[in-house]
BALOBA-1460 file (C-alpha; in Angstrom, 3 decimals):
// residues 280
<rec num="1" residu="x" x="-8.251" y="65.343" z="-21.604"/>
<rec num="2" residu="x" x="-9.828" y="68.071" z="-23.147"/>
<rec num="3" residu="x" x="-6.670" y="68.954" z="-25.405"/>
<rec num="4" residu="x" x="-5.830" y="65.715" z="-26.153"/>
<rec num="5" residu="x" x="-8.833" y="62.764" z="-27.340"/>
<rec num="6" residu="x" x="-6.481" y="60.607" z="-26.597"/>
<rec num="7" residu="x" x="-5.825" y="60.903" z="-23.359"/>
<rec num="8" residu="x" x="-2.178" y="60.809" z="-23.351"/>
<rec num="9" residu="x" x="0.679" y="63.714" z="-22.121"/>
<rec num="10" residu="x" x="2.006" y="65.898" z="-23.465"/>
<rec num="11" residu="x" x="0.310" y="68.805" z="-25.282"/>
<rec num="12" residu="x" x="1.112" y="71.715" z="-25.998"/>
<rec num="13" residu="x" x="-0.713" y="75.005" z="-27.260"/>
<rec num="14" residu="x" x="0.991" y="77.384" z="-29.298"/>
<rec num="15" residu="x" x="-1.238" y="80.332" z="-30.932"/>
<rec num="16" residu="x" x="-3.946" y="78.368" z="-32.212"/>
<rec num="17" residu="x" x="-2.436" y="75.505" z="-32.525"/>
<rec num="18" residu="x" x="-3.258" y="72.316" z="-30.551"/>
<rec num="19" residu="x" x="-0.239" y="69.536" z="-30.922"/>
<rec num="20" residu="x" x="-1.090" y="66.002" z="-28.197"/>
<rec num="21" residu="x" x="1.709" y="63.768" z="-29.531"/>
<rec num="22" residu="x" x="4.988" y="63.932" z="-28.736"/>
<rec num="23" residu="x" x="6.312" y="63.222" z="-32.280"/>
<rec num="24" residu="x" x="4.315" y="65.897" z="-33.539"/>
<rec num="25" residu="x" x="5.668" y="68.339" z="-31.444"/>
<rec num="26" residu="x" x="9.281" y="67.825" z="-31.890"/>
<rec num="27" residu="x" x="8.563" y="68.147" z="-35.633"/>
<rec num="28" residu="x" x="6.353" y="71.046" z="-34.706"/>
<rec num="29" residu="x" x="9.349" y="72.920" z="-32.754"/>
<rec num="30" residu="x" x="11.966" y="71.576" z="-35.499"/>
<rec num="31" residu="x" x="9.658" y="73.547" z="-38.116"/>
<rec num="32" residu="x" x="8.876" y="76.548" z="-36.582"/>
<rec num="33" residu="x" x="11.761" y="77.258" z="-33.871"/>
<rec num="34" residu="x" x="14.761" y="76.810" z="-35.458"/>
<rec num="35" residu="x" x="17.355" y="79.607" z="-36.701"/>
<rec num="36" residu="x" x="19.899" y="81.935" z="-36.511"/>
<rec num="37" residu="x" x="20.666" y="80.595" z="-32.338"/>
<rec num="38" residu="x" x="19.119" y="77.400" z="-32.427"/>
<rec num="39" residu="x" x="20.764" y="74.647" z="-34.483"/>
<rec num="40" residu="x" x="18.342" y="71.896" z="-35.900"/>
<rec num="41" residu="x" x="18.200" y="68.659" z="-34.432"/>
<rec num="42" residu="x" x="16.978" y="66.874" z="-37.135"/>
<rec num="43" residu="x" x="19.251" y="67.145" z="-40.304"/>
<rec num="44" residu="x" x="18.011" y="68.123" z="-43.858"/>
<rec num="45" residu="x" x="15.915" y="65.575" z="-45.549"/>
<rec num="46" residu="x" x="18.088" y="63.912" z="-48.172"/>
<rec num="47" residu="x" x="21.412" y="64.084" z="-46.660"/>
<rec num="48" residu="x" x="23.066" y="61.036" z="-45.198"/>
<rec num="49" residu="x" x="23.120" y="62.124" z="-41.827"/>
<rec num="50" residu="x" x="19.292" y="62.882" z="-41.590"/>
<rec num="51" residu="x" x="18.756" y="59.079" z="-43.106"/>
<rec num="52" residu="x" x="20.450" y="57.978" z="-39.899"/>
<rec num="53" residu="x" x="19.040" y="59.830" z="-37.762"/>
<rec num="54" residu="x" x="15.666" y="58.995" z="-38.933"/>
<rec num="55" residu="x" x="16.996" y="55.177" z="-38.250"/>
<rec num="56" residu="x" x="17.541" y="55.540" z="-35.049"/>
<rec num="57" residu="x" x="14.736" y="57.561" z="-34.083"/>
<rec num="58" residu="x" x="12.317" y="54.938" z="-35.244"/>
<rec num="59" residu="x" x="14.571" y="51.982" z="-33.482"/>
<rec num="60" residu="x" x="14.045" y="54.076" z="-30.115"/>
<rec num="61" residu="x" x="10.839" y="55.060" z="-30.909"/>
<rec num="62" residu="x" x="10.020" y="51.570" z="-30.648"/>
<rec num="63" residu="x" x="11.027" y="50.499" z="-27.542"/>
<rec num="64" residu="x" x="8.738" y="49.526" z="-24.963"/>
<rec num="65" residu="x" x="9.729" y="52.252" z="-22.248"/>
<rec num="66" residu="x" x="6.706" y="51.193" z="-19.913"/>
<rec num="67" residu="x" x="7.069" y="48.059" z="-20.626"/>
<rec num="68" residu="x" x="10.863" y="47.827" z="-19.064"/>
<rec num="69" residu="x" x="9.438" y="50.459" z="-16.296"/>
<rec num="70" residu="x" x="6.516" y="48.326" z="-15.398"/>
<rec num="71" residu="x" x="8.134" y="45.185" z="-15.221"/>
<rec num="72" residu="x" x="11.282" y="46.873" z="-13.618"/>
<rec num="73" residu="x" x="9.045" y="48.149" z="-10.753"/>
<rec num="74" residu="x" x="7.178" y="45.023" z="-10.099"/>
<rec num="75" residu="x" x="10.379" y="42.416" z="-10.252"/>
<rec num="76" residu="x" x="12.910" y="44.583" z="-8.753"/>
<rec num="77" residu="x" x="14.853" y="40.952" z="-8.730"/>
<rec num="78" residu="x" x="15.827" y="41.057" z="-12.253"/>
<rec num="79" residu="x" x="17.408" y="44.540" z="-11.763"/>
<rec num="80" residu="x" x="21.211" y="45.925" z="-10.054"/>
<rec num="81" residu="x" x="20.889" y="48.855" z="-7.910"/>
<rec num="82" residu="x" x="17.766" y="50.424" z="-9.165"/>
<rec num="83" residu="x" x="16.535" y="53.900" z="-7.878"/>
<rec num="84" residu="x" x="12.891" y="52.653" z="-7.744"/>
<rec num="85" residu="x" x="12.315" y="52.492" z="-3.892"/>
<rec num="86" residu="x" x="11.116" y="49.012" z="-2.279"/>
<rec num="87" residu="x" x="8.006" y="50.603" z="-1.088"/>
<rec num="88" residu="x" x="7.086" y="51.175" z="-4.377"/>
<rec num="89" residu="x" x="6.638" y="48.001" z="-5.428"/>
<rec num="90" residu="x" x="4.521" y="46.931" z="-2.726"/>
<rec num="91" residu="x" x="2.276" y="50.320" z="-2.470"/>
<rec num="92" residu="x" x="1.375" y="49.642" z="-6.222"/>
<rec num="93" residu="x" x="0.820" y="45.913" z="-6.295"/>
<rec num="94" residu="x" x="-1.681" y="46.924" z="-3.298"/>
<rec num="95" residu="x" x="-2.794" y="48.975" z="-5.432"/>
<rec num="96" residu="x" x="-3.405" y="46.655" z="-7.847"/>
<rec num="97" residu="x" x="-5.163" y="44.083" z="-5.976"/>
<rec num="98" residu="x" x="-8.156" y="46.750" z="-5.320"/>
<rec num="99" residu="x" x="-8.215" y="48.335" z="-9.067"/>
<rec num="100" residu="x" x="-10.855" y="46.638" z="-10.727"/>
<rec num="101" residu="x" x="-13.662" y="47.072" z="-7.949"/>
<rec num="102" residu="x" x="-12.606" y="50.445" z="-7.714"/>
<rec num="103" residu="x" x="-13.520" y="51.171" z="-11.484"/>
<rec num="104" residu="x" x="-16.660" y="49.381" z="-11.302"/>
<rec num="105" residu="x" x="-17.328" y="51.372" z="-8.763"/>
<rec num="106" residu="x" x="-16.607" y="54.505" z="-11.173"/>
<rec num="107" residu="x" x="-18.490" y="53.356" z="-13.645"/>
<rec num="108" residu="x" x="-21.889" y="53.558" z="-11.484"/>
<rec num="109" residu="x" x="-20.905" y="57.092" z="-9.787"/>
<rec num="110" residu="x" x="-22.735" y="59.895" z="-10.998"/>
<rec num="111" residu="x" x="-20.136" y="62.479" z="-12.190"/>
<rec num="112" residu="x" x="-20.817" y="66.238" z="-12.607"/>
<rec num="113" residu="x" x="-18.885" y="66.276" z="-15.347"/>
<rec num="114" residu="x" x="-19.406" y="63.130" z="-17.301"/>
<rec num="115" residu="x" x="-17.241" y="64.237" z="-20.530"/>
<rec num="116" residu="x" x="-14.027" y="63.898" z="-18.140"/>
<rec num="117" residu="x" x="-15.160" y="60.511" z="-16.053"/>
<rec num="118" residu="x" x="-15.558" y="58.391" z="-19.023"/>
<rec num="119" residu="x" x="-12.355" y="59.373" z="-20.974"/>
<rec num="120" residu="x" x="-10.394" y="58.943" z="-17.403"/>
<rec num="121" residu="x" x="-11.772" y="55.573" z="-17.115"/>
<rec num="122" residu="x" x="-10.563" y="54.679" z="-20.135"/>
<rec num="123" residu="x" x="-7.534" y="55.351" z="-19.822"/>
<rec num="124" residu="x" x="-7.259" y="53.939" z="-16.522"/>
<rec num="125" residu="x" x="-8.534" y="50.565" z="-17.683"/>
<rec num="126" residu="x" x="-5.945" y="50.529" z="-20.680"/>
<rec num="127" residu="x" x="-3.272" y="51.398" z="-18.295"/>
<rec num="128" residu="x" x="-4.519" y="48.763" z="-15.601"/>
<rec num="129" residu="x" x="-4.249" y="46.156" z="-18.565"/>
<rec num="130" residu="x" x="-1.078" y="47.268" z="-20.086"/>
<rec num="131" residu="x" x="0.628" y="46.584" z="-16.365"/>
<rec num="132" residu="x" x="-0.966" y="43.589" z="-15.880"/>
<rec num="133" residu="x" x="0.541" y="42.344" z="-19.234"/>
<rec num="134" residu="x" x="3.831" y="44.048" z="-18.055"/>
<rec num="135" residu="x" x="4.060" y="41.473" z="-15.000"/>
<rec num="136" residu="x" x="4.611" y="38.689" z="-16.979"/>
<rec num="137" residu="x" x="8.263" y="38.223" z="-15.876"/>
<rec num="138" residu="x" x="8.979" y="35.846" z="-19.104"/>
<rec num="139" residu="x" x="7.776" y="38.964" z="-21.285"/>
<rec num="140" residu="x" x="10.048" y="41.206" z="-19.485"/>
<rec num="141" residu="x" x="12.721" y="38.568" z="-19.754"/>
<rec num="142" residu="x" x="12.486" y="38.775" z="-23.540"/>
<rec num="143" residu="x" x="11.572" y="42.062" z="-24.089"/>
<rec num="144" residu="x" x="14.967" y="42.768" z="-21.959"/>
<rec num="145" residu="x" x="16.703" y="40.144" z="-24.170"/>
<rec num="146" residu="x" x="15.715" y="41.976" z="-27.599"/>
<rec num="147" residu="x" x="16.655" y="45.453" z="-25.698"/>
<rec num="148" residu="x" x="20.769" y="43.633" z="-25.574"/>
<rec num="149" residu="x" x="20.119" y="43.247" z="-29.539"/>
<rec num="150" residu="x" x="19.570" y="47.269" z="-30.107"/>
<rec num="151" residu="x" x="22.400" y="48.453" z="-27.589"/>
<rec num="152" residu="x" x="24.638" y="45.771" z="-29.789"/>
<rec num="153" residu="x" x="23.424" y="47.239" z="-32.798"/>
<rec num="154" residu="x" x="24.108" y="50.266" z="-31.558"/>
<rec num="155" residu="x" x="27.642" y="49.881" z="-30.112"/>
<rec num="156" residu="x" x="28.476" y="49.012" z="-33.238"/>
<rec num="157" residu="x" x="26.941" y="52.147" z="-34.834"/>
<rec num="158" residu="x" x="29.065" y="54.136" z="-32.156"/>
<rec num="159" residu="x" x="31.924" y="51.994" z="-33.419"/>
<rec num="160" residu="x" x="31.433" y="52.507" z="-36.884"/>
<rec num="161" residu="x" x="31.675" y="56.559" z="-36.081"/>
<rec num="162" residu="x" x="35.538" y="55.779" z="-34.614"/>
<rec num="163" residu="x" x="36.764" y="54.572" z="-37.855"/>
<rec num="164" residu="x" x="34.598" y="56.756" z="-40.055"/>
<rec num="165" residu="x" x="36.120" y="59.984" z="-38.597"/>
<rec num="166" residu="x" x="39.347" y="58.378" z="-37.688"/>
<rec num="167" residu="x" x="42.534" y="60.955" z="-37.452"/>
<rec num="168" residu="x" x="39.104" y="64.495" z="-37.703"/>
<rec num="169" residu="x" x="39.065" y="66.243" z="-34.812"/>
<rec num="170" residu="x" x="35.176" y="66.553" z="-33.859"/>
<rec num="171" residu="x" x="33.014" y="64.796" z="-30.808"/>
<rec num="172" residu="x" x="31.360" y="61.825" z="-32.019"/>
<rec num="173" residu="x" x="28.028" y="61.195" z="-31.800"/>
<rec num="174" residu="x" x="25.864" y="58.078" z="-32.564"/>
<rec num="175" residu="x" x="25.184" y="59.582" z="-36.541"/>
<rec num="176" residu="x" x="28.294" y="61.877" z="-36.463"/>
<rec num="177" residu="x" x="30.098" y="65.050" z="-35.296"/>
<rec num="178" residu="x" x="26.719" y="66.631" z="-35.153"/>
<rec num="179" residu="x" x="24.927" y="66.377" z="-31.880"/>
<rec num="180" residu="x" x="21.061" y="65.036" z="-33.145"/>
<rec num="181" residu="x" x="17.907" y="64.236" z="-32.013"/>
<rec num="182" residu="x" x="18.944" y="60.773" z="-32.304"/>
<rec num="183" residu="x" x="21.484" y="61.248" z="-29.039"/>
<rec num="184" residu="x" x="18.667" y="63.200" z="-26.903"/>
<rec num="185" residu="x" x="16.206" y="60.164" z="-27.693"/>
<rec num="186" residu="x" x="19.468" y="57.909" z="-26.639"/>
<rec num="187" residu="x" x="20.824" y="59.541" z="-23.319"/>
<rec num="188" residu="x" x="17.038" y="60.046" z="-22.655"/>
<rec num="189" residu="x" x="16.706" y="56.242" z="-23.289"/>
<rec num="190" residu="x" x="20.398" y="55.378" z="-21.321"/>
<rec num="191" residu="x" x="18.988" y="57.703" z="-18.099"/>
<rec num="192" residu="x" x="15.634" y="55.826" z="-17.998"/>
<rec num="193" residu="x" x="17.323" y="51.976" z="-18.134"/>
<rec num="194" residu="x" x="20.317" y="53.753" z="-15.522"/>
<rec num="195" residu="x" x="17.324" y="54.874" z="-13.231"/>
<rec num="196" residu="x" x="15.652" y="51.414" z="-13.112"/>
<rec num="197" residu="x" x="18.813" y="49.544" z="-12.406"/>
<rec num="198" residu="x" x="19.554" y="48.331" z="-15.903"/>
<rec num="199" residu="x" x="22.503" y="49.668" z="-16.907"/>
<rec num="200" residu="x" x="25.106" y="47.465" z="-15.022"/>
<rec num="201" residu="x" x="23.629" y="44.699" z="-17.155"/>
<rec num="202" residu="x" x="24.026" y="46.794" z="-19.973"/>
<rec num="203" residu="x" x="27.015" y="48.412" z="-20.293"/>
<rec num="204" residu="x" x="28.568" y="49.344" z="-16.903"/>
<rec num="205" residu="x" x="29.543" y="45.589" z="-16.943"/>
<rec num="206" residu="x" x="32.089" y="46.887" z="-19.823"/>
<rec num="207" residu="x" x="30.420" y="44.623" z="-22.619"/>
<rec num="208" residu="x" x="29.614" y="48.077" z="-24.584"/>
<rec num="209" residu="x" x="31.918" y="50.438" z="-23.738"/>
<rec num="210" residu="x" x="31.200" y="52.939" z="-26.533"/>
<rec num="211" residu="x" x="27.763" y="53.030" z="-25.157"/>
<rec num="212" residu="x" x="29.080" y="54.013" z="-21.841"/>
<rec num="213" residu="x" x="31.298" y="56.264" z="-23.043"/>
<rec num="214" residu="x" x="28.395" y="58.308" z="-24.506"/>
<rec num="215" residu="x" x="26.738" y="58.289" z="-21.559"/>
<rec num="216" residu="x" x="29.164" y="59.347" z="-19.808"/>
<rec num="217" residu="x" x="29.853" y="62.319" z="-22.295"/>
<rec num="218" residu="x" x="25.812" y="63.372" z="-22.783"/>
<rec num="219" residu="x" x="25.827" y="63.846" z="-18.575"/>
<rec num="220" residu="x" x="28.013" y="65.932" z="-18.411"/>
<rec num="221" residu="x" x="26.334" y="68.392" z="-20.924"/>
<rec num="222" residu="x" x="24.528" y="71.278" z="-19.531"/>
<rec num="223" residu="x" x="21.289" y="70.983" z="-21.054"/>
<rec num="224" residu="x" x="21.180" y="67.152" z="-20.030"/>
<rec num="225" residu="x" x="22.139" y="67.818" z="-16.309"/>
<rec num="226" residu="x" x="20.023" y="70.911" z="-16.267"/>
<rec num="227" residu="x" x="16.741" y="68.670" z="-17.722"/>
<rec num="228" residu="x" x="17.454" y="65.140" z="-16.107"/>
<rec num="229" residu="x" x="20.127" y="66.041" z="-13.513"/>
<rec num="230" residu="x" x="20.707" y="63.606" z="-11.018"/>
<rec num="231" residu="x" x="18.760" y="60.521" z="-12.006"/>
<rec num="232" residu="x" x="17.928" y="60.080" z="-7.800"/>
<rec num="233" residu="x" x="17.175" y="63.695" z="-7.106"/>
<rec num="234" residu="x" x="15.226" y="64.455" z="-10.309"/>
<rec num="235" residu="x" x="12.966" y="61.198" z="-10.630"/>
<rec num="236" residu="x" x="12.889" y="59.859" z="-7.110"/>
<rec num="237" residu="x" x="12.319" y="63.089" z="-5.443"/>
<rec num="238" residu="x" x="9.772" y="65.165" z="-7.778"/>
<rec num="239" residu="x" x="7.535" y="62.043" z="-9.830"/>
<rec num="240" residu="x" x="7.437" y="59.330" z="-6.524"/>
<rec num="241" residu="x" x="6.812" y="61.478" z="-3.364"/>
<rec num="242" residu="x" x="3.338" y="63.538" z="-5.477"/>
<rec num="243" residu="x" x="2.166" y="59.837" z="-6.493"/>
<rec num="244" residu="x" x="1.830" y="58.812" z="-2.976"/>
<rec num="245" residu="x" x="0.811" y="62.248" z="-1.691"/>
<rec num="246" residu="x" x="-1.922" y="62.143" z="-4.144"/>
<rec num="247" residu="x" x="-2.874" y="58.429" z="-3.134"/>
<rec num="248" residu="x" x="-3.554" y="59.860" z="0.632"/>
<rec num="249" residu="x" x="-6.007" y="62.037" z="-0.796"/>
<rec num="250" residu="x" x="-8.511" y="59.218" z="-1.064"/>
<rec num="251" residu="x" x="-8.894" y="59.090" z="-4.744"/>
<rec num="252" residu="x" x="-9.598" y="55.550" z="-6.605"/>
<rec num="253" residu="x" x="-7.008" y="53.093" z="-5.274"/>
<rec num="254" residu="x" x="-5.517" y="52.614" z="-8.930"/>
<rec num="255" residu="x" x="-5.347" y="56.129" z="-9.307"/>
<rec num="256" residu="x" x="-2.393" y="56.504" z="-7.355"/>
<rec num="257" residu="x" x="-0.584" y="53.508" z="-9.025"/>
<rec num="258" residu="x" x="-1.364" y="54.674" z="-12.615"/>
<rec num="259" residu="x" x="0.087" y="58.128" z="-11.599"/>
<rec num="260" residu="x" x="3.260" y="56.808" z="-10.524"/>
<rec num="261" residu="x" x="3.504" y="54.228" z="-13.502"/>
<rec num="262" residu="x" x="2.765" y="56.934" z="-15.784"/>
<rec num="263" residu="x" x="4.740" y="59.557" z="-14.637"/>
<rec num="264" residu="x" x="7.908" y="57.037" z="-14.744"/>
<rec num="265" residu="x" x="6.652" y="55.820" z="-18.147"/>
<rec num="266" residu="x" x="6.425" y="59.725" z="-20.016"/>
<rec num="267" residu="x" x="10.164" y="60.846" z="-18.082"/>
<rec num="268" residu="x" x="11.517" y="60.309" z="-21.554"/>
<rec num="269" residu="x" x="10.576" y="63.178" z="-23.783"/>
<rec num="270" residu="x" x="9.441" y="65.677" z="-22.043"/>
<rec num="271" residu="x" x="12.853" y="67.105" z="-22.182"/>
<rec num="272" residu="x" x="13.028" y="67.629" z="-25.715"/>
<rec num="273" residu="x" x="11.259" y="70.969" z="-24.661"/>
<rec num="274" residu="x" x="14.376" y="72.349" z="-23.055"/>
<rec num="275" residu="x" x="16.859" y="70.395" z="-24.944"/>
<rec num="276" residu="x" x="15.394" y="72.010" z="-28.377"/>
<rec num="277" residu="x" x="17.072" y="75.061" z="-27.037"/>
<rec num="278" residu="x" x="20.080" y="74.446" z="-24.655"/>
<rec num="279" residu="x" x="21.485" y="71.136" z="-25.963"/>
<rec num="280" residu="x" x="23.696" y="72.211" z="-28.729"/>
């Protein structure tokens, strides 16, 4: 909290440099560590391929990750075989149910050091907020419903490369031959909805089958399995099991649900930090 005003992961320190938001660091590493042995994720400004990736980095960009994690987590019902464990659901609506006396109770505690209490409580009050809006299931309903309307637009975007580059022999990609930032922020995108138990509904019921082809292509690239793996082993086993441990240690009840709910929510993009190097 220290690094960042605004209380928010990641950040990242390089020299004297001080970069909190995630945007600004993949533009930060595009600028300053690219070259000779590591290929550019993001095209040149002005060429056709740069204008879509820039498209599709704002339409993912967009979406409301912890929104479909949230909801996903508290109405397991409107999901297929997601990795989220049963227990989780309960452990965090218990949560939940003791969150707000647990910050008022924060509120009056004398803190040593005040400068990190106050921004903590903050954030944990925006995040208790933002779930509580989450467990609307009609918003999830329709915030699931516009989600169909970008994978549509976007199997046809994958479909659109087929017959673009019909008869060249190059992999395809959602812009083009070249592999972009636009495909990590997709297969990062693809793994999340896959590890919540969204992605028979999207396109493992066959309705997209471009889209699963992709998916199937960017797991099997070393960078992606080296980053995200095994969506069980790598999320279930490394972000779930420290939320609870942390719970046991008796800090504020919320604490150990905002944890979790934030560690699923920021899974995304932390990669980029490994796939800047490794996924070309």
């Amino acid at each position: 909290m220290r690094l960042n005003l605004g209380e928010e992961v990641p950040v990242i320190i390089h020299g004297d440099n001080i970069i909190s938001d995630y945007n600004q660091i993949i533009d930060y590493m595009e600028k300053n560590f690219t070259g000779e042995h590591v290929i550019q994720l993001v095209p040149e400004n002005g060429s056709l391929l740069h204008s879509r990736v820039m498209q599709y980095r704002e339409i993912l960009d967009s979406l409301p990750m912890d929104a479909y994690t949230h909801g996903c987590i508290l109405h397991p019902e409107l999901t297929t075989d997601s990795m989220i464990p049963k227990y989780a659901t309960a452990e965090i609506r218990r949560h939940l149910v003791n969150a707000s006396s647990d910050l008022m109770k924060l509120d009056h505690d004398d803190d040593d050091d005040a400068q990190l209490t106050e921004p903590y409580l903050s954030k944990q009050k925006k995040l208790m907020a933002k779930i509580l809006e989450h467990d609307n299931v009609n918003y999830l309903k329709k915030i699931l419903g516009d989600l169909g309307m970008v994978l549509d637009q976007i199997e046809a975007e994958l479909e659109k490369r087929k017959i673009e580059y019909q008869g060249q022999k190059c992999e395809l990609w959602l812009c083009g031959c070249a592999f972009t930032l636009a495909d990590v922020l997709l297969g990062a995108t693809l793994h999340r909805l896959k590890f919540l138990g969204l992605s028979k509904k999207y396109w493992e019921d066959g309705s997209r089958p471009n889209l699963q082809n992709f998916f199937e292509r960017i797991q099997k690239r070393f960078a992606f399995r080296k980053v995200l793996g095994d969506i069980h082993t790598t999320l279930l086993s490394a972000v779930v099991p420290n939320a609870f441990r942390l719970v046991k240690r008796k800090p504020p009840s919320f604490f150990g649900a905002s944890f979790l709910m934030g560690s699923l929510g920021g899974m995304g993009y932390f990669a980029y930090w490994y796939l800047k190097k490794k996924y070309i």
